[in-house]
VMD Tcl script that draws the C-alpha trace (Angstrom):
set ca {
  {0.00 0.00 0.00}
  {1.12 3.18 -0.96}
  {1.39 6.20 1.56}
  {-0.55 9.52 0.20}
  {2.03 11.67 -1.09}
  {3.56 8.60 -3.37}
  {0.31 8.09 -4.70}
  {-0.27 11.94 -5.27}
  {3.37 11.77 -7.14}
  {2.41 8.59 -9.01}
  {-1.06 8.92 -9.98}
  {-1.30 13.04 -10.34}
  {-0.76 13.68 -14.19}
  {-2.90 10.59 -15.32}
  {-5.58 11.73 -12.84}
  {-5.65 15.34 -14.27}
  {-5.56 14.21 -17.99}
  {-8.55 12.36 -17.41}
  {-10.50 15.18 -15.45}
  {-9.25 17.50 -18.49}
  {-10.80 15.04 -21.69}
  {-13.38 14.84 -19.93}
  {-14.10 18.62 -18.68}
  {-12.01 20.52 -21.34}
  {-10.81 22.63 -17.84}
  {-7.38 22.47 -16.84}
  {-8.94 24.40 -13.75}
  {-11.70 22.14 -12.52}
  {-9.58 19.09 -13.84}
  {-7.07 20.50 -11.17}
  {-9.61 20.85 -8.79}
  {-11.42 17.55 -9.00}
  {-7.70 16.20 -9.10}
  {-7.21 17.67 -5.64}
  {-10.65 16.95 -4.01}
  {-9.81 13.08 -5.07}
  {-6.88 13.29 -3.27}
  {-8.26 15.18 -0.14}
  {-11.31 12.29 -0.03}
  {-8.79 9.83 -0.68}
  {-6.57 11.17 2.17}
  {-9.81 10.89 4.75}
  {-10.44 8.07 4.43}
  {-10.96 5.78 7.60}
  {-9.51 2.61 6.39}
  {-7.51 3.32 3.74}
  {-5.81 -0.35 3.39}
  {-9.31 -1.61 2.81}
  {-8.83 -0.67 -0.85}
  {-7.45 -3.76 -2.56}
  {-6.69 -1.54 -5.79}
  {-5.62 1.78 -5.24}
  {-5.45 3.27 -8.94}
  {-8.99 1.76 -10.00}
  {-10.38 3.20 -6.59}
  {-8.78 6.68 -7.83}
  {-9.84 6.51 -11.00}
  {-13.20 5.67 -9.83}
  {-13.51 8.80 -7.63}
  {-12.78 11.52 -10.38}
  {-14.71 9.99 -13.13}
  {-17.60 10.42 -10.92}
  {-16.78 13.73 -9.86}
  {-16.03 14.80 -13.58}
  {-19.54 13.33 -14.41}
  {-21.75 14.81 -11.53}
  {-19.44 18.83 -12.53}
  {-20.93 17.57 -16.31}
  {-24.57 17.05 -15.26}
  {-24.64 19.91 -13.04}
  {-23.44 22.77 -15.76}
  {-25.06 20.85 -18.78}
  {-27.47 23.99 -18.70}
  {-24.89 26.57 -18.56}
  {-23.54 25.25 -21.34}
  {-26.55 25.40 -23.26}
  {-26.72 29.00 -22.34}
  {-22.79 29.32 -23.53}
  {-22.73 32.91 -25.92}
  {-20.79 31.91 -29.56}
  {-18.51 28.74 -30.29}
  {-17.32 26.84 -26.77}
  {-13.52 26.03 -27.23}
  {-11.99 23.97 -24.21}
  {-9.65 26.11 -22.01}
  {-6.08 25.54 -23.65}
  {-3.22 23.46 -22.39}
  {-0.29 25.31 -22.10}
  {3.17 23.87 -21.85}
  {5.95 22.43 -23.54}
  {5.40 18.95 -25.80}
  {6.89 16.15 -23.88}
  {9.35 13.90 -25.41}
  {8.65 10.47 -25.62}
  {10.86 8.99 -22.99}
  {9.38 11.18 -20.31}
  {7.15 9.38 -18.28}
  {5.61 11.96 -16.36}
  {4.20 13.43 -19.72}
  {3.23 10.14 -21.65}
  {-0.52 10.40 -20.99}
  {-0.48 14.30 -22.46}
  {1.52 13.19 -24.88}
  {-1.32 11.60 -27.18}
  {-3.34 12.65 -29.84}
  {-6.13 12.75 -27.45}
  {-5.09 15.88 -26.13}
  {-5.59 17.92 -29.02}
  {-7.83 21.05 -29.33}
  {-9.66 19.14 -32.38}
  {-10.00 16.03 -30.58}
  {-11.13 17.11 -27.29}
  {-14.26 18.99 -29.16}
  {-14.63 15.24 -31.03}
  {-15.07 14.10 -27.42}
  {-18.02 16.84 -26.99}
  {-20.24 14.92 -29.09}
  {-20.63 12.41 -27.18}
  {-22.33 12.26 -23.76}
  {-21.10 12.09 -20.12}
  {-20.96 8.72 -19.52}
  {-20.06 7.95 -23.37}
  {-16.78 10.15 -22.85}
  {-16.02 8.74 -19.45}
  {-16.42 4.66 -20.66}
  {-14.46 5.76 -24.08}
  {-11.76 7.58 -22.56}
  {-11.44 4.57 -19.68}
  {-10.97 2.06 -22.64}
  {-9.66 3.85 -25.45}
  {-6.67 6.13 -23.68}
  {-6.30 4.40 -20.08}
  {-6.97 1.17 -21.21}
  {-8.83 -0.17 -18.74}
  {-11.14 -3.89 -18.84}
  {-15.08 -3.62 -19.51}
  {-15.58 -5.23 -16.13}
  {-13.01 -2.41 -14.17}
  {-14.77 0.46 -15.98}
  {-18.45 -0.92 -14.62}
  {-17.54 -0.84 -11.06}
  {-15.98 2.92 -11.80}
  {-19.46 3.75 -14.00}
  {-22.07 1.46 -12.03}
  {-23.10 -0.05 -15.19}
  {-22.52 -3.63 -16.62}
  {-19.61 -4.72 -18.24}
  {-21.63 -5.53 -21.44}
  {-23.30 -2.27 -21.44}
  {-20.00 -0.58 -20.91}
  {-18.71 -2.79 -23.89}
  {-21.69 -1.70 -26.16}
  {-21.31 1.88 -25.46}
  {-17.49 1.83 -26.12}
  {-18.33 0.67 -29.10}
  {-20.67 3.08 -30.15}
  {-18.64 5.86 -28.85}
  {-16.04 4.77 -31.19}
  {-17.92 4.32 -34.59}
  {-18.96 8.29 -33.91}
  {-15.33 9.61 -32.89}
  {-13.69 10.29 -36.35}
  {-10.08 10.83 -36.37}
  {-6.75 10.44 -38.01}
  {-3.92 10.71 -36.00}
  {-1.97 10.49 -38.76}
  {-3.44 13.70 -40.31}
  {-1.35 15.27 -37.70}
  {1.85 16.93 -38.89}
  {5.24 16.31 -36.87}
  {6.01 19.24 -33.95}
  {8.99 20.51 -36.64}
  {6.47 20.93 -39.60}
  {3.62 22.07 -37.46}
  {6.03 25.12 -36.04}
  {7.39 25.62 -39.16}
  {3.67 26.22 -40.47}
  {2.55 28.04 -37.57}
  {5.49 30.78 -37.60}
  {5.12 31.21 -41.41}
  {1.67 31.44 -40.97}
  {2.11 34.45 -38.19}
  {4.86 35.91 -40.53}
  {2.43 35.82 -43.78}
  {-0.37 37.25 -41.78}
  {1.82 40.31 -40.51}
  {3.50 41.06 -43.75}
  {0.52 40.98 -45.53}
  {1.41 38.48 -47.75}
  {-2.16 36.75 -49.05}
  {-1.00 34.16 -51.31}
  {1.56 32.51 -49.02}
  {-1.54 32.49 -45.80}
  {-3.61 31.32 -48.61}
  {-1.27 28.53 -48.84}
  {-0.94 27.45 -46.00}
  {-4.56 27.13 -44.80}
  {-7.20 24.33 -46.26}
  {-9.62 25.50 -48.59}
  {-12.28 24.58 -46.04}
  {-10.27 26.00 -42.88}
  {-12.86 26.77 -40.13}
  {-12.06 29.60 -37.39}
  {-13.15 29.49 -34.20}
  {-13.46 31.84 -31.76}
  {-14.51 31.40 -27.54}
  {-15.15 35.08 -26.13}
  {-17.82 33.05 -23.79}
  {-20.02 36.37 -24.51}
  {-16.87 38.61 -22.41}
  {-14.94 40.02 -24.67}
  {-15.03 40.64 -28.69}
  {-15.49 37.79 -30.37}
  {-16.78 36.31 -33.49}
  {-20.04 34.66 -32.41}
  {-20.30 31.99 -35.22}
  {-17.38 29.98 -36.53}
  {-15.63 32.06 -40.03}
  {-15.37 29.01 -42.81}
  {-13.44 29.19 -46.05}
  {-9.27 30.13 -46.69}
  {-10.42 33.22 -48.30}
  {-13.07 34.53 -45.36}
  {-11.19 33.39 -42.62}
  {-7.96 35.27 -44.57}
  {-9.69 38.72 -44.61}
  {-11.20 38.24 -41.25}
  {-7.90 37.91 -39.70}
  {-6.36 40.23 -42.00}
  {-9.12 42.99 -40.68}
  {-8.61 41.88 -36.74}
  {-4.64 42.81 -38.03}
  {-5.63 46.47 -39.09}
  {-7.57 46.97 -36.13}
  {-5.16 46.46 -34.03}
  {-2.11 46.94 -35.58}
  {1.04 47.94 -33.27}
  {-1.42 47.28 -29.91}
  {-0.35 43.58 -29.14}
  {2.80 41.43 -28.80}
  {2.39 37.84 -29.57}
  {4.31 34.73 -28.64}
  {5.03 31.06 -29.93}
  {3.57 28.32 -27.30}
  {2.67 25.08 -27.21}
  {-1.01 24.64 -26.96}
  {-2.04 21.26 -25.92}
  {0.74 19.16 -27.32}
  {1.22 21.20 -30.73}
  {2.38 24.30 -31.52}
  {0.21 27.66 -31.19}
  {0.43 31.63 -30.44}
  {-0.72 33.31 -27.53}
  {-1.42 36.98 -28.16}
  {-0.84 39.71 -25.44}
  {-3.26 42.94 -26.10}
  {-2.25 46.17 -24.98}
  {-5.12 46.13 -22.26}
  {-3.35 42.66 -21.43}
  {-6.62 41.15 -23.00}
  {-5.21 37.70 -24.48}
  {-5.75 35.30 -27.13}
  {-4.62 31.87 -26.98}
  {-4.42 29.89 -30.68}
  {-4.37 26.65 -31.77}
  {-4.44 24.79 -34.76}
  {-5.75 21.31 -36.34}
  {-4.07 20.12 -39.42}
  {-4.80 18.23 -42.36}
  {-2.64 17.40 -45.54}
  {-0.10 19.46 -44.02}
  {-2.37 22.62 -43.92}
  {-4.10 24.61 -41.56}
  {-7.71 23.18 -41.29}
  {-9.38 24.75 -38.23}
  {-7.84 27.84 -36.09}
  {-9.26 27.78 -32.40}
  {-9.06 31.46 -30.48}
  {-9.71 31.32 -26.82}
  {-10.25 34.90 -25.50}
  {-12.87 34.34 -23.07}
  {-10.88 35.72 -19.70}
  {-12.34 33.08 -17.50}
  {-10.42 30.45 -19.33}
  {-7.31 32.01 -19.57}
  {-6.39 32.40 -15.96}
  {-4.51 29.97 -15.57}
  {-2.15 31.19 -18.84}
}
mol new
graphics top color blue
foreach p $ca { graphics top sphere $p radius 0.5 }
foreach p [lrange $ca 0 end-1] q [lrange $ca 1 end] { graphics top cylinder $p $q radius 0.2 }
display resetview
């Protein structure tokens, strides 16, 4: 049996990656992360749990699923395009353990919003199988549902969660991409941004209703061009922007004068830019 604070070391970054597919908050992820740890900690017999991880596991799925049920209508409510809060950090190689489970794919801006489609419990028994691994029967006693309903659901989860991992550029070509984008957009130079974005490049942007925003998604390379090409002239010389990674690929975070911020990141396909994501909406950029 493991004492609390080699457990917290241990099982902290899988525990948070979780909470955060399944919330698209690296806040509440953090919180639920802690509260796990804080129930764990209080408990009265402690070496009555025969399996320590599953028992952990079990403890922020539910919490992630009760936070889900209880803001479903708030999010209903939500003013313009929601965007999970971004990821910030530098991409973890592949030999460092303590980054493996943000490592993935899974992590993505695009795929996290893939995850949004499906339901609570959908996300929770698909992520549970799918990224952590675990057996039909360990996910029912985590879900309280059968192990063949658990199995029936993965699978459904699955057939509606469409995507190609190996769409994804490598980190070198993506920053490559991403600074000539910036450099295009700045210099004015249309037919190189033109080129590097998809024909059918979608831009999103989260202002949660808080800030300026646009309220529905821009689609098209030449619309989403002169949109970003006007947000340029109106605020030429009153920002400073910087290169980041933006959960696990390369992005820009953008510093107003009024130290109002943009966070960016990108999805990719055929080695273009097919969908921009702009988070702006203050509340989920406190942690940045």
């Amino acid at each position: 049996m493991m004492d609390i604070e080699t457990l917290y070391k241990t099982y902290r970054t899988p525990l948070f990656s979780l909470a955060y597919r399944m919330l698209g908050s690296v806040m509440d992820a953090e919180d639920i992360v802690q509260e796990t740890f804080l129930a764990y900690g209080g408990l009265q017999d402690p070496a009555a749990i025969q399996n320590e991880r599953a028992y952990l596991y079990k403890i922020v799925t539910n919490r992630c699923l009760d936070l889900l049920r209880s803001s479903a209508k708030k999010r209903e409510l939500y003013v313009g395009p929601w965007l999970p809060e971004p990821l910030i950090g530098n991409a973890h190689t592949e030999d460092d353990p303590s980054g493996a489970y943000l490592q993935r794919e899974s992590i993505t801006t695009a795929y996290l919003l893939l995850l949004q489609q499906l339901n609570a419990v959908e996300r929770a028994i698909f992520l549970l199988r799918e990224v952590f691994h675990y057996s039909y029967e360990e996910i029912a006693e985590m879900t309280g549902k059968s192990a063949a309903n658990c199995r029936q659901i993965h699978h459904r989860a699955k057939k509606s969660i469409h995507f190609d991992p190996d769409q994804r550029p490598s980190i070198t070509v993506a920053e490559k991409q991403i600074k000539q984008f910036a450099s295009s957009l700045l210099e004015g130079n249309t037919k190189k941004l033109l080129e590097l974005l998809s024909e059918n490049v979608v831009f999103y942007s989260d202002g949660g209703g808080k800030v300026r925003a646009a309220r529905v998604p821009v689609a098209g390379s030449n619309q989403v061009g002169v949109f970003l090409q006007n947000l340029l002239k109106m605020y030429a010389g009153a920002f400073s922007y910087f290169f980041i990674t933006v959960n696990g690929l390369p992005g820009i975070r953008i510093v107003m004068d009024d130290n109002m911020q943009y966070v960016f990141s990108f999805a990719f396909r055929n080695d273009r830019i097919e969908a921009i994501y702009s988070v702006a909406n203050p509340d989920k950029l406190r942690h940045v």
